[in-house]
DOLUMKOL-326323 format. One line per 5 residues: their letters; for each residue z, x, y of N, C-alpha, C. Coordinates in steps of 0.02 Angstrom, whole numbers, plus 50000, padded with zeros to 5 digits. Layout:
N
A	Z:X:Y:Z:X:Y:Z:X:Y; ... .
end
This chain:
113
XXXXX	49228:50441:50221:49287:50481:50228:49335:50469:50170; 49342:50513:50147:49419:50506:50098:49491:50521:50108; 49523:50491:50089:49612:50499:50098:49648:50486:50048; 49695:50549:50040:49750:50540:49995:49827:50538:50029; 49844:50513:49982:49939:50492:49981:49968:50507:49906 .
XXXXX	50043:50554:49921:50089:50516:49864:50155:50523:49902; 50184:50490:49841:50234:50476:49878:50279:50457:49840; 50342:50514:49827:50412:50493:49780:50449:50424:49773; 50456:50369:49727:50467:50344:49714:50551:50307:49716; 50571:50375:49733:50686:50368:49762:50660:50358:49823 .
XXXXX	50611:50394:49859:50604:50379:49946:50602:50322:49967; 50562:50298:49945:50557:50212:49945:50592:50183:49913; 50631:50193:49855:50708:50163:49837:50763:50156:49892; 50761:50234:49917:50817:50230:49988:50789:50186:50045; 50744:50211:50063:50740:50152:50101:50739:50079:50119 .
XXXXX	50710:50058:50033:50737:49972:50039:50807:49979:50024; 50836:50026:50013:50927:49998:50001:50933:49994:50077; 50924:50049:50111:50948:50040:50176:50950:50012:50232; 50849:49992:50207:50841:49932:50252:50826:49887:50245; 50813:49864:50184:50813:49806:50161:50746:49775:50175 .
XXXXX	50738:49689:50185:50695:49671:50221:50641:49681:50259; 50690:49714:50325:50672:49754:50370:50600:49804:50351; 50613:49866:50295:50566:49895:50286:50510:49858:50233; 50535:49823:50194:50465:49790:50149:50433:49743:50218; 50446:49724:50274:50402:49690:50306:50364:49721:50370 .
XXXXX	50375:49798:50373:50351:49835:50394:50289:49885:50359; 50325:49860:50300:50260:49891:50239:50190:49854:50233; 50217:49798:50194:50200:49727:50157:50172:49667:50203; 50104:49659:50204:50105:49604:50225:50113:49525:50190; 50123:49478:50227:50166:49407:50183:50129:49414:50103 .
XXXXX	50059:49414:50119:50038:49406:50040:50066:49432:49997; 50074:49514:50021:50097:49575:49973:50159:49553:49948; 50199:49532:50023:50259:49528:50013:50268:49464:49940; 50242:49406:49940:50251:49362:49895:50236:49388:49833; 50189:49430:49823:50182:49464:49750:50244:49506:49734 .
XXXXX	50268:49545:49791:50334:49592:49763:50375:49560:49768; 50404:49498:49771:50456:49464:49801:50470:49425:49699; 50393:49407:49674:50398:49381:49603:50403:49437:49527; 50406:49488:49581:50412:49568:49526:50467:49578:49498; 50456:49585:49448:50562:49602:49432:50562:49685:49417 .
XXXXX	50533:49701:49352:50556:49782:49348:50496:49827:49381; 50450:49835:49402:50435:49887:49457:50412:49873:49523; 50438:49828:49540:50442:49833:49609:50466:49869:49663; 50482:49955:49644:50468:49984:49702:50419:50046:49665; 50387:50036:49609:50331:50056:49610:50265:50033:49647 .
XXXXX	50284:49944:49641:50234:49919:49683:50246:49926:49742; 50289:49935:49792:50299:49964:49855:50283:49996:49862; 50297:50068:49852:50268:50131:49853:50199:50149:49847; 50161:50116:49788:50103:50106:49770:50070:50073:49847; 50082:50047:49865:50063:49991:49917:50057:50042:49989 .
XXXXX	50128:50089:49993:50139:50137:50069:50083:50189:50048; 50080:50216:49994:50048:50267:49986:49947:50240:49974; 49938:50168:49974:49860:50172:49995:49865:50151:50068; 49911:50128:50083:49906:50110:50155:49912:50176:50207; 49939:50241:50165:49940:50298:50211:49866:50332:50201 .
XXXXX	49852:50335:50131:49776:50336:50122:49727:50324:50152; 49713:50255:50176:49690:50239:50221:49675:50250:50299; 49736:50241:50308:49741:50274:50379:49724:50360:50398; 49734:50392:50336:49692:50460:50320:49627:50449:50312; 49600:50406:50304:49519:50407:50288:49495:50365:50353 .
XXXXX	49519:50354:50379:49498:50313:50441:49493:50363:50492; 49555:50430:50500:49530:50481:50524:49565:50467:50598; 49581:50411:50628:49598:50408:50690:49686:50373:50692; 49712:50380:50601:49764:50351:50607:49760:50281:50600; 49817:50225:50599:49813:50174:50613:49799:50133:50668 .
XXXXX	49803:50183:50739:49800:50161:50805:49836:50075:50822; 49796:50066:50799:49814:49958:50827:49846:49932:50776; 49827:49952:50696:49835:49916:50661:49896:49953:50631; 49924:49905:50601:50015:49925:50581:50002:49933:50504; 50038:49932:50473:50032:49938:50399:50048:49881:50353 .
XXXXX	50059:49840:50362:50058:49735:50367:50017:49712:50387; 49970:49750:50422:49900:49727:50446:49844:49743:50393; 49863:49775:50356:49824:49825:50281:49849:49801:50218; 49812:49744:50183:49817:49729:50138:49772:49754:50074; 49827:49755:50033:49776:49780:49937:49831:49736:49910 .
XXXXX	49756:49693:49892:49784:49616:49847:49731:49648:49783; 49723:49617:49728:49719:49618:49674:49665:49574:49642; 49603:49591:49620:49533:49563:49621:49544:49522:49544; 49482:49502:49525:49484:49469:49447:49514:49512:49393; 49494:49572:49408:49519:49612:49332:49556:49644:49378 .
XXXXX	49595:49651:49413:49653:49665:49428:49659:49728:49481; 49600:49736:49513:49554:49815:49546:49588:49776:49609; 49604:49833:49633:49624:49840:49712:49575:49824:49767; 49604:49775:49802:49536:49757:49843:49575:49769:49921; 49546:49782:49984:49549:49820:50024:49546:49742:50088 .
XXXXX	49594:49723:50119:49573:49688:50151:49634:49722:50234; 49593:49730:50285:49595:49729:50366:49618:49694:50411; 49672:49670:50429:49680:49593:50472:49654:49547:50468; 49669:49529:50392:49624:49461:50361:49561:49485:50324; 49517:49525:50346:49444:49540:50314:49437:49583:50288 .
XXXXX	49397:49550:50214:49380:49602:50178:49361:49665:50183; 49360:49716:50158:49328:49785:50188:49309:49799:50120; 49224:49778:50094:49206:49819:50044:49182:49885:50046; 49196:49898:50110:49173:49988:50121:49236:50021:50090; 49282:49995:50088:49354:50030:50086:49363:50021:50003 .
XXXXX	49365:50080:49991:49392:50087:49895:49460:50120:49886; 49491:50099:49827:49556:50129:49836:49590:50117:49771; 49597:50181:49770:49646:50180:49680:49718:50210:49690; 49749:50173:49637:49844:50174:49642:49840:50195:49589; 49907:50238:49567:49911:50265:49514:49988:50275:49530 .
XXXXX	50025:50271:49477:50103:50260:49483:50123:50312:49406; 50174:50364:49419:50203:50390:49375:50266:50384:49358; 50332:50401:49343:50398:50397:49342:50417:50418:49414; 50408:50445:49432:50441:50472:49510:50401:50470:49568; 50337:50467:49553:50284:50458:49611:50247:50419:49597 .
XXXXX	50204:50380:49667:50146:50353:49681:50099:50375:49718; 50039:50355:49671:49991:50416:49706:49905:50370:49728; 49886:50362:49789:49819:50327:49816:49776:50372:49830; 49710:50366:49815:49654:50395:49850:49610:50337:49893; 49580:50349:49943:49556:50293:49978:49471:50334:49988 .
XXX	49437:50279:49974:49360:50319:50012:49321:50266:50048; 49327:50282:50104:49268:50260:50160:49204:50261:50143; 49151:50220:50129:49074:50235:50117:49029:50229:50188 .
end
């Protein structure tokens, strides 16, 4: 199954102004969160980047997130730097997924094998 996301880049600006915390830990899980937490200038590219494979996902899964929250869906960052797909702790090498970040948007494709 495949799934796409994008997703404007002020949207997710407003929303960490507004909610601060609150929404990066509804996004982000701790790992994620410690990588954006050491980011200085695009870190809400990397946010955004992050909502938009995690909505990806949940588009290619086809049934939504159901159980799993979006802190439960991690994309940590492999040897050369490739997005790796991990599930409530476990790996998912079925799960592929590319980020792509412009000036105003972030944009994921996700594919299920």
């Amino acid at each position: 199954m495949l799934g796409c996301d994008i997703v404007e880049l002020d949207r997710i600006r407003r929303a960490h102004g507004r909610f601060g915390d609150k929404f990066i830990d509804k996004i982000l899980s701790k790992r994620e969160k410690e990588v954006f937490l050491t980011r200085k200038k695009s870190s809400i590219s990397y946010l955004a980047g992050r909502f938009a494979a995690k909505e990806s996902i949940a588009k290619s899964l086809k049934t939504g997130l159901g159980s799993t929250w979006f802190y439960d869906i991690e994309i940590l960052s492999g040897e050369r730097g490739e997005p790796l797909v991990y599930i409530c702790g476990e790996r998912r090498e079925d799960i592929e997924v590319s980020i792509s970040h412009g000036r105003d948007y972030a944009v994921a494709v996700s594919l299920i094998r």
